[in-house]
C-alpha positions in Angstrom: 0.0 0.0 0.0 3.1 2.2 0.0 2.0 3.4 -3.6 -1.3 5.0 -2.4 -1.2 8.6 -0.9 -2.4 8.4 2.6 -5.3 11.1 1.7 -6.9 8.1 -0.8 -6.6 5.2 1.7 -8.9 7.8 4.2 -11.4 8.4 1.6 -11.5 4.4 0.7 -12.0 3.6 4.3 -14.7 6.7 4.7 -16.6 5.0 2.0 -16.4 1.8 3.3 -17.6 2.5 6.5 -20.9 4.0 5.0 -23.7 2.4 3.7 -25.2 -1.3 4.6 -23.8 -3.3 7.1 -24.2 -6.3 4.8 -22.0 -5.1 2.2 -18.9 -3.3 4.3 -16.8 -6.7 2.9 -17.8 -6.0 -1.0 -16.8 -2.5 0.0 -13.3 -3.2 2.3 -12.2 -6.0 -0.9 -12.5 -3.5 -3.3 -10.2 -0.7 -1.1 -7.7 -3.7 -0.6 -8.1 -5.3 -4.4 -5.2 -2.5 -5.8 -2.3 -3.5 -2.9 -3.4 -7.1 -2.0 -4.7 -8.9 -5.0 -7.1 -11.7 -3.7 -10.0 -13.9 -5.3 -11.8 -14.3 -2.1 -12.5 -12.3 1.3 -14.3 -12.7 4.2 -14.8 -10.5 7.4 -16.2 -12.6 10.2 -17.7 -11.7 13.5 -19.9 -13.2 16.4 -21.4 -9.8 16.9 -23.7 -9.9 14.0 -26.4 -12.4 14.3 -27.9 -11.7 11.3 -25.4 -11.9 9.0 -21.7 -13.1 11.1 -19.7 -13.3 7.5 -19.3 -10.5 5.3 -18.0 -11.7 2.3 -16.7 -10.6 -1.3 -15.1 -12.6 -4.2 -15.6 -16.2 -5.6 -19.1 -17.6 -5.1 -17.3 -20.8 -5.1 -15.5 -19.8 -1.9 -17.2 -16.9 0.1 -20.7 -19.2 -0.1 -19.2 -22.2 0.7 -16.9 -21.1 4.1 -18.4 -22.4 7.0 -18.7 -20.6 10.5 -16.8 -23.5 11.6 -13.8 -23.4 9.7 -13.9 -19.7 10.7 -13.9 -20.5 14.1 -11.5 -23.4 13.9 -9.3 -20.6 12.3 -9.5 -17.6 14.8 -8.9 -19.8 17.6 -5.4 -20.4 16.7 -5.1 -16.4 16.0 -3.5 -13.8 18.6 -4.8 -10.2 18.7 -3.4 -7.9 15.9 -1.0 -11.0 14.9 -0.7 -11.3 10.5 -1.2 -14.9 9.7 0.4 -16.2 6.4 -0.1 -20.1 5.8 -2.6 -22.7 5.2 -6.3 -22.7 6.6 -9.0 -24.9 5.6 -11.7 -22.6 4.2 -14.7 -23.9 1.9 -14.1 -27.3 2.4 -10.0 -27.9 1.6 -7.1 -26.1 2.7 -5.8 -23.0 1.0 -2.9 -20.5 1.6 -4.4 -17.5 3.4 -4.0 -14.2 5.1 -5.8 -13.6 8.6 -6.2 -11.1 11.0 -8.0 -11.6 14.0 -8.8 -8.1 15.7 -9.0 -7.1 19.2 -12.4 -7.0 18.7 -12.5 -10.8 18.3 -13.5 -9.7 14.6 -11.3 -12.0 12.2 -10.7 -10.8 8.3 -9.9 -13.8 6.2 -8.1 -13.2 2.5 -7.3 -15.7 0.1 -4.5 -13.9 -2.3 -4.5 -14.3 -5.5 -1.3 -17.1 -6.5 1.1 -17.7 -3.8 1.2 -16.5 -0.9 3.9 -13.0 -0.6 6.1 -12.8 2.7 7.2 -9.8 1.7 3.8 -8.0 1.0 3.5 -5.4 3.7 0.2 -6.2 5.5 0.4 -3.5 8.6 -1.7 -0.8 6.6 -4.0 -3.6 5.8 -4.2 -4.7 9.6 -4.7 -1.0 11.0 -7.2 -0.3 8.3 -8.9 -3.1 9.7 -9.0 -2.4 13.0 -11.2 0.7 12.2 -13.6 -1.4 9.9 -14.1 -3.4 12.8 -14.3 -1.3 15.3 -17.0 0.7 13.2 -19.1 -3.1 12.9 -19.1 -3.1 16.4 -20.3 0.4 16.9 -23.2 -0.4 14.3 -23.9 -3.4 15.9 -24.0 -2.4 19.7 -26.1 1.3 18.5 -28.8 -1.0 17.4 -29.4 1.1 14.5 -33.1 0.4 13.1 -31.4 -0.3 9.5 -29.5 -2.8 11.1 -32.3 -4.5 13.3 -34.3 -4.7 10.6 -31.8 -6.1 8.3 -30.2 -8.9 11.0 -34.0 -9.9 11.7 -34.8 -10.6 8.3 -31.4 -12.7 7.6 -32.0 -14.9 11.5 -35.4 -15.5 10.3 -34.2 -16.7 6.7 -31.8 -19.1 8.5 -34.1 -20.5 11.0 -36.5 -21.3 8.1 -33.8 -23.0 5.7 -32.1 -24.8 9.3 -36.1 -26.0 9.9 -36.1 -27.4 6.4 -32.9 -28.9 6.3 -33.8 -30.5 9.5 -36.8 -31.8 8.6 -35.8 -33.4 5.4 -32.3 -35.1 6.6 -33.9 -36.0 9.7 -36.8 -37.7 8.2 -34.2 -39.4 5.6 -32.1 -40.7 8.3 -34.7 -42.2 10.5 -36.2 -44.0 8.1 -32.4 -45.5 6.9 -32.0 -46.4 10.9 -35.4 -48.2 10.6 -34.6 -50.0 7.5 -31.4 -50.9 9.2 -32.8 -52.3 12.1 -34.9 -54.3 10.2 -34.4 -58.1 11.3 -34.8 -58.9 7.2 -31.2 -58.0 6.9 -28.9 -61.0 6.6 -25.6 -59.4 7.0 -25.1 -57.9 10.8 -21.9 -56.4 10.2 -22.8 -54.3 7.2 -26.0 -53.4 9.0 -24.5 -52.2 12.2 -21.7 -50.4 10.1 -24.4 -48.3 8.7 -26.5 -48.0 11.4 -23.0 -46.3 13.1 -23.0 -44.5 10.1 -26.5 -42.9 10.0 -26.7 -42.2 13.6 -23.5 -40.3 13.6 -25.0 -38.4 10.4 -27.9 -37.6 12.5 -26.2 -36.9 15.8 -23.6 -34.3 13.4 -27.2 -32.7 11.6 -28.7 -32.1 15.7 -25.3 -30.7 16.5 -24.9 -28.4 13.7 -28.6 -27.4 14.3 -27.7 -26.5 17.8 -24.4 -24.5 16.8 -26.9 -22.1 14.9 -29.2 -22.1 17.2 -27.0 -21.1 19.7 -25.1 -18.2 17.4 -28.5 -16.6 16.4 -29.8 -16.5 20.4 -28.6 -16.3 23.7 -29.5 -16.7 27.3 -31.8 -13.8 28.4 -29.8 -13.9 31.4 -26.7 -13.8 29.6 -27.8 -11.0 27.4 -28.9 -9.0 31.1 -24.7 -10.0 32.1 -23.4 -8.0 29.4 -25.9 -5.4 29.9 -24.3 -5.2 33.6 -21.3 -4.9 32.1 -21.8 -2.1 30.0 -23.7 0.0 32.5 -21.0 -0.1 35.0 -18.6 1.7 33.0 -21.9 4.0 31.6 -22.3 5.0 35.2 -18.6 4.7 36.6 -18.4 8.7 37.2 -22.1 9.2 38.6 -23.2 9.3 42.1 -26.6 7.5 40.8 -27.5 3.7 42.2 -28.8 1.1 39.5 -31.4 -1.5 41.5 -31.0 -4.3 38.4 -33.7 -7.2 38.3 -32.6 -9.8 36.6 -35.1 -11.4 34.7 -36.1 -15.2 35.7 -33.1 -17.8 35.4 -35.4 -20.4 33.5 -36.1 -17.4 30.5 -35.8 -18.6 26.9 -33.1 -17.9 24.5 -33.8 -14.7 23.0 -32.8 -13.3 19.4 -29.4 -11.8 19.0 -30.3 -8.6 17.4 -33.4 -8.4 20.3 -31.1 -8.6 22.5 -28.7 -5.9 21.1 -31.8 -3.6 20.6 -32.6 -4.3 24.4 -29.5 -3.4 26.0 -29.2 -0.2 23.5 -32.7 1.1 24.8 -31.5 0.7 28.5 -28.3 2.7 27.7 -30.4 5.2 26.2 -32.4 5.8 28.6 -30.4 5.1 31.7 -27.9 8.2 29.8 -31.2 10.5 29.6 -32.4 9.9 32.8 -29.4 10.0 34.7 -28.8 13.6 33.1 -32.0 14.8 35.5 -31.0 17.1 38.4 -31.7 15.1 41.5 -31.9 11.5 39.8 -30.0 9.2 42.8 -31.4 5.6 41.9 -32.6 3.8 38.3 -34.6 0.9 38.7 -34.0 -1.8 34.9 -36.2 -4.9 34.8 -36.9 -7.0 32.1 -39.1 -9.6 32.4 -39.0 -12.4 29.8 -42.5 -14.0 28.4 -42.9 -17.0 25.8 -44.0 -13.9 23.5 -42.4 -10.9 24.8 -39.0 -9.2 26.3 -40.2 -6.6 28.1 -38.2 -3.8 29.7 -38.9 -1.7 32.1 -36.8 1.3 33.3 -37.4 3.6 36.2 -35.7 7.1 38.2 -36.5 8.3 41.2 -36.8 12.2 40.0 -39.0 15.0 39.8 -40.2 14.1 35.9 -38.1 16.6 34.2 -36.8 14.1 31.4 -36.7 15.0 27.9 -39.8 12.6 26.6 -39.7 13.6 23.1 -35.9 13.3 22.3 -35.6 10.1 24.3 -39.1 9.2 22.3 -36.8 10.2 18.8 -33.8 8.3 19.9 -35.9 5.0 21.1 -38.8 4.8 18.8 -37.2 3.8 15.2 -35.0 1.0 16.8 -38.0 -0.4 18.7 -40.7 -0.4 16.3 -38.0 -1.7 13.9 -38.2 -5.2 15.5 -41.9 -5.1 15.3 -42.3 -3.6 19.5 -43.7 -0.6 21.1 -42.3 1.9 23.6 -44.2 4.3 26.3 -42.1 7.0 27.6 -44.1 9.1 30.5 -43.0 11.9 32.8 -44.9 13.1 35.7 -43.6 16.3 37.6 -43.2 15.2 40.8 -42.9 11.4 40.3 -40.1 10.3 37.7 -39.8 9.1 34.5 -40.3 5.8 33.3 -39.3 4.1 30.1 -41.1 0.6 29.0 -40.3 -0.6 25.7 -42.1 -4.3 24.8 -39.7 -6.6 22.1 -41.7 -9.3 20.3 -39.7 -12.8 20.2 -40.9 -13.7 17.5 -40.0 -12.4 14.0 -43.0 -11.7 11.5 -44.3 -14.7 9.3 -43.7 -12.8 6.1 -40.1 -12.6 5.0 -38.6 -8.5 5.3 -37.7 -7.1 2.0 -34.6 -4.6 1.9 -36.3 -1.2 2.0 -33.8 1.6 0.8 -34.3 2.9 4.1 -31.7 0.7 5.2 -29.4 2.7 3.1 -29.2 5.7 4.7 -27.3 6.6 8.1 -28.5 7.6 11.1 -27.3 11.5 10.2 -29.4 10.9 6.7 -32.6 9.5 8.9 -32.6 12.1 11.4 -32.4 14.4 8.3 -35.4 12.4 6.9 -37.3 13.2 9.7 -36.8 16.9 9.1 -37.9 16.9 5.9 -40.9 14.7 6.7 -41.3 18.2 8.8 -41.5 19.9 6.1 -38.1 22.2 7.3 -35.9 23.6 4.7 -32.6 23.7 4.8 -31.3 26.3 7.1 -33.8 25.4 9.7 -32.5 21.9 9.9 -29.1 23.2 10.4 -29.9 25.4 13.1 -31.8 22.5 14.9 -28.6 20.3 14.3 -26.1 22.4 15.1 -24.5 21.8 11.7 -23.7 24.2 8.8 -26.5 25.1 6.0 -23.7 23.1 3.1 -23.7 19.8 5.4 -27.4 19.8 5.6 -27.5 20.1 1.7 -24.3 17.2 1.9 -27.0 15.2 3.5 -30.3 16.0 1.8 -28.3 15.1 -1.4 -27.0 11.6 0.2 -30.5 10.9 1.3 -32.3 11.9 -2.4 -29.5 9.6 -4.2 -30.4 6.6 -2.3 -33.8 7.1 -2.1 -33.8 7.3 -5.6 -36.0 10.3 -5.7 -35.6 14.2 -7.4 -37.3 16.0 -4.6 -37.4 16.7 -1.0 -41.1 16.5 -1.3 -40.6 13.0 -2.6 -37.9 12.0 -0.1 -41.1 13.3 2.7 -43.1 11.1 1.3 -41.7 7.7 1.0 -40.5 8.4 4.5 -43.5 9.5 5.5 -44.6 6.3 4.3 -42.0 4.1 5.7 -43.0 5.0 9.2 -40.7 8.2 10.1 -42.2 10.4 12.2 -41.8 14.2 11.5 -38.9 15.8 14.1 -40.1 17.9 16.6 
């Protein structure tokens, strides 16, 4: 990379850090194509329980890795170490470069011929780290895009893993049946392939579990980490968090529900805890066979901001299919109670160009769906009038509309409420 100016690699990384999560590898191959020349590359990460690869090159390859040769691979992978070697990766070895990040998110290339030890890698590695870094920002803001999006692609799998199941199970039983049929003459050929078709089905059951387990986790678990997180959110406030952990025997509960969950607790516990006389936060969920329901509490004088804690919470909520109540009472506190369906709707999502734009572009959305010009949106933003008009543009482009009128409207349509 020592050939391109240091001004183009920051544009290149700009660009791939905007626009749909789902396509950041497309968009990091195509930086590296010029400097590391590779037929194949895939950006994996545990974080994203939608979609965990992000992939970019030969079909034959990028739709054919499995999560568990990716796993196999980062757990022989140090932090920030450059691996050049051999890696088995859609089905049979290959020569590979790997970088697992500090952010246990690995990047996988497959070069183009022989592997280089002399190709410097280091720009590649830090230019990583920020690609990332910005996946796991994206991933832990809970962004409505990428709720939406993640939903969609853990509902597609569970249907296609419910399939699969069905039809190799039923094929398998019906061989173990067959084979212990006392008809058969030969016992050692039939208990060789009844060991055969048992440990077929007992590898299907396992592999079912191992998604199963990537696309949910523990409601308890999922309150853990949300521990976790508000201890350092709180380390520097005089304010007391009473935490009710929700029953041990809860269900598993979607990944990206349980993203969106923890995000609407930090949220809220950073708006309420910015009240004058705030000393204690009460955060409950309470897990039902249909339902995560959370339920967040102060103990001050009402004076939160309802409608901009309303703007913030609202799109990420309603984009899993839930509803939120926000209510202030002078005198009595605040309280925040946001209700998560489980379960994702029967009919598939479709990729709404929605999802395109950023959260700067769908805050400006909800501007225009005001009906605000221009100058008035910069004001309210704190930005200037010609990065308003930067955005307005970004948001008619993907939209795929001429006019702000038009832009309104779809939005309008989509379900964004006009900005107070």
């Amino acid at each position: 990379m020592n050939d391109t100016a240091p001004d183009e690699l920051l544009d290149g990384l700009r660009d791939v850090l905007v626009g749909r999560l789902s396509d950041i590898g497309r968009r990091f191959s195509a930086l590296l194509a010029g400097t590391v020349p590779h037929s194949a590359l895939v950006i994996f990460t545990r974080e994203c329980t939608g979609r965990p690869r992000k992939t970019a090159g030969d079909p034959d390859i990028v739709d054919r890795v499995t999560i568990a040769e990716l796993d196999s691979l980062r757990a022989g992978l140090d932090h920030g170490r450059i691996f050049r070697g051999q890696a088995t990766i859609a089905g049979r070895p290959r020569e590979v470069y790997a970088i697992l990040d500090r952010t246990d998110t690995l990047l996988v290339i497959v070069p183009t011929g022989a592997l280089s030890r002399t190709l410097p890698l280091e720009t590649a590695r830090s230019m990583f780290g920020i690609v990332a870094t910005g996946i796991q920002l994206q991933v832990q803001g809970a962004s409505p895009a990428y709720l939406a999006e993640s939903r969609a692609a853990s509902a597609e799998r569970a249907r296609t893993i419910a399939e699969l199941t069905e039809v190799h199970a039923t094929t398998l039983e019906t061989l173990l049946s067959t084979l212990r049929s006392a008809d058969l003459d030969d016992g050692r050929a039939r208990d060789a392939a009844r060991e055969t078709a048992s440990a077929a089905l007992i590898g299907l059951r396992t592999a079912v579990d191992t998604h199963r387990e990537f696309a949910e986790e523990s409601v308890v678990t999922a309150f853990a980490r949300l521990r976790g997180e508000l201890r350092g959110l709180l380390r520097h406030r005089d304010i007391a968090l009473d935490l009710v952990e929700p029953a041990v025997a809860g269900r598993a509960v979607p990944g990206e529900l349980a993203h969106a969950a923890r995000a609407v607790v930090r949220g809220a516990v950073l708006a309420l805890s910015a009240q004058p006389e705030v000393t204690r936060i009460r955060i409950a969920w309470l897990c039902s066979e249909s339902d995560l329901v959370v339920d967040i509490r102060d103990d001050g004088r009402g004076l939160a901001d309802s409608a901009d804690l309303d703007r913030q919470l609202r799109p990420r909520v309603e984009s899993l299919g839930g509803a939120v109540e926000i209510e202030s009472t002078a005198g009595w506190g605040s309280r925040v109670l946001a209700t998560l369906p489980l379960h994702a709707p029967t009919a598939p999502t479709t990729h709404h160009a929605l999802t395109d734009l950023g959260p700067r572009e769908l805050e400006v959305l909800g501007h225009l769906v005001a009906g605000r010009r221009n100058r008035a949106i910069a004001e309210r933003l704190g930005v200037s009038e010609s990065t308003v008009k930067f955005h307005v543009a970004g948001v008619l482009r993907k939209l795929d509309v001429a006019t702000r009128a038009e832009a309104a409207a779809l939005g309008s349509e989509a379900g964004i409420r006009p900005t107070l």
